[in-house]
C-alpha positions as CSV (number, residue, x, y, z in Angstrom):
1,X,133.9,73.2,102.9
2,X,136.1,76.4,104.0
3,X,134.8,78.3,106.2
4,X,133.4,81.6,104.6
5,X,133.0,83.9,107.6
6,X,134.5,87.4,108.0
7,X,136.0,89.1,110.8
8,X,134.1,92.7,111.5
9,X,137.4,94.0,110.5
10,X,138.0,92.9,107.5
11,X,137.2,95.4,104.6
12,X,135.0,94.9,101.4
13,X,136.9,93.5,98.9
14,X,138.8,95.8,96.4
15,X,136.1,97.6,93.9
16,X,133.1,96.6,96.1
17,X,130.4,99.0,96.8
18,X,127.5,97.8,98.4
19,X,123.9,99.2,97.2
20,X,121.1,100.2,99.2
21,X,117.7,97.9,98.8
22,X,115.8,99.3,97.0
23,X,111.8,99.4,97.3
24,X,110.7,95.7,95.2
25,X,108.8,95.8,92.8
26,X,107.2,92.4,93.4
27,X,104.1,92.5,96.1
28,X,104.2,90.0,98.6
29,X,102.0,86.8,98.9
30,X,98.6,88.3,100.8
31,X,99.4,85.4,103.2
32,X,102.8,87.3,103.7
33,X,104.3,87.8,107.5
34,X,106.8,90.1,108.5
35,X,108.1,87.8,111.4
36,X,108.1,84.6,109.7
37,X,110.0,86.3,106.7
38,X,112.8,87.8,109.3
39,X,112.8,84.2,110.7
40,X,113.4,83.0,107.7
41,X,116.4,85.6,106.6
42,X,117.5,84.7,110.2
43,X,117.7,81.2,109.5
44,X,119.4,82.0,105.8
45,X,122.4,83.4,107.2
46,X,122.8,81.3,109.6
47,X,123.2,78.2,107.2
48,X,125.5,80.9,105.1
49,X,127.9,81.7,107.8
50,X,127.5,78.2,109.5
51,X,129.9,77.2,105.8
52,X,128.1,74.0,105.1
53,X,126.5,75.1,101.9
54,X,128.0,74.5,98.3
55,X,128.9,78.0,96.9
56,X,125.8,77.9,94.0
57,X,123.5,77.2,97.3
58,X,125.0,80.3,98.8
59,X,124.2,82.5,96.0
60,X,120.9,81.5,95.6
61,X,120.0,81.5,99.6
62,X,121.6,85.1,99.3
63,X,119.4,86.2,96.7
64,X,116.8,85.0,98.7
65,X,117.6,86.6,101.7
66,X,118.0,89.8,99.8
67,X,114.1,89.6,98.4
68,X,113.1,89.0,101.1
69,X,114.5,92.0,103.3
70,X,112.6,94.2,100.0
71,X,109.9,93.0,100.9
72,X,110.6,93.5,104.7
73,X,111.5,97.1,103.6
74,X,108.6,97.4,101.6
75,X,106.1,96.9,104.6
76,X,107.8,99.2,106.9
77,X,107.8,102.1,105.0
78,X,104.1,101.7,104.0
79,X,103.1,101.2,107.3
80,X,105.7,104.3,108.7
81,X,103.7,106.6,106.2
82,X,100.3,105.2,107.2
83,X,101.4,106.4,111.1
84,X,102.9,109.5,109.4
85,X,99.4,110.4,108.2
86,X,97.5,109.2,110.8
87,X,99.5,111.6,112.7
88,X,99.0,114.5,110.2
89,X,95.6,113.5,111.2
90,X,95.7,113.9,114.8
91,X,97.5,117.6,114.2
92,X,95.1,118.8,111.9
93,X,92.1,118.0,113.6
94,X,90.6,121.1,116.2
95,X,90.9,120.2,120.4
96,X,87.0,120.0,120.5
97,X,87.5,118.6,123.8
């Protein structure tokens, strides 16, 4: 199979413009992990740029990949506003100390 990786130089290809992830809309499995799912998008690219797979098997590993960083996205900002507001906490409480 030809190889499909890319130099860090080479640009997008013509009309391309990537979109940000956006927050999913699909909640994770409550038995969900945020290390094992990076371990698994870890291991997904690696059998992508590794150029063994058949170019359906890409597409659907990439999808994959791409849910799972939303749902990787999702956690971190739920758990960056629970610090923001158990900071506000912290300020707004009086030094009774």
């Amino acid at each position: 199979m030809t190889n499909l990786k890319r130099s860090p130089e080479t640009s997008s290809p013509p009309g391309f413009k990537p979109t940000p992830l956006s927050i999913s809309s699909v909640p994770a499995p409550s038995n969900w992990n945020y290390e094992a799912t990076v371990a698994e998008v870890e291991s997904i690219i690696a059998r992508i740029e590794a150029g063994d797979l058949d170019l359906a098997d890409v597409f659907d590993q990439f999808s994959t990949a791409v849910e799972h960083l939303r749902q990787c996205e999702t956690f971190l900002l739920e758990r960056q506003q629970q610090m923001g507001l158990l900071i506000q906490t912290l300020v707004d409480e009086p030094e009774d100390f």
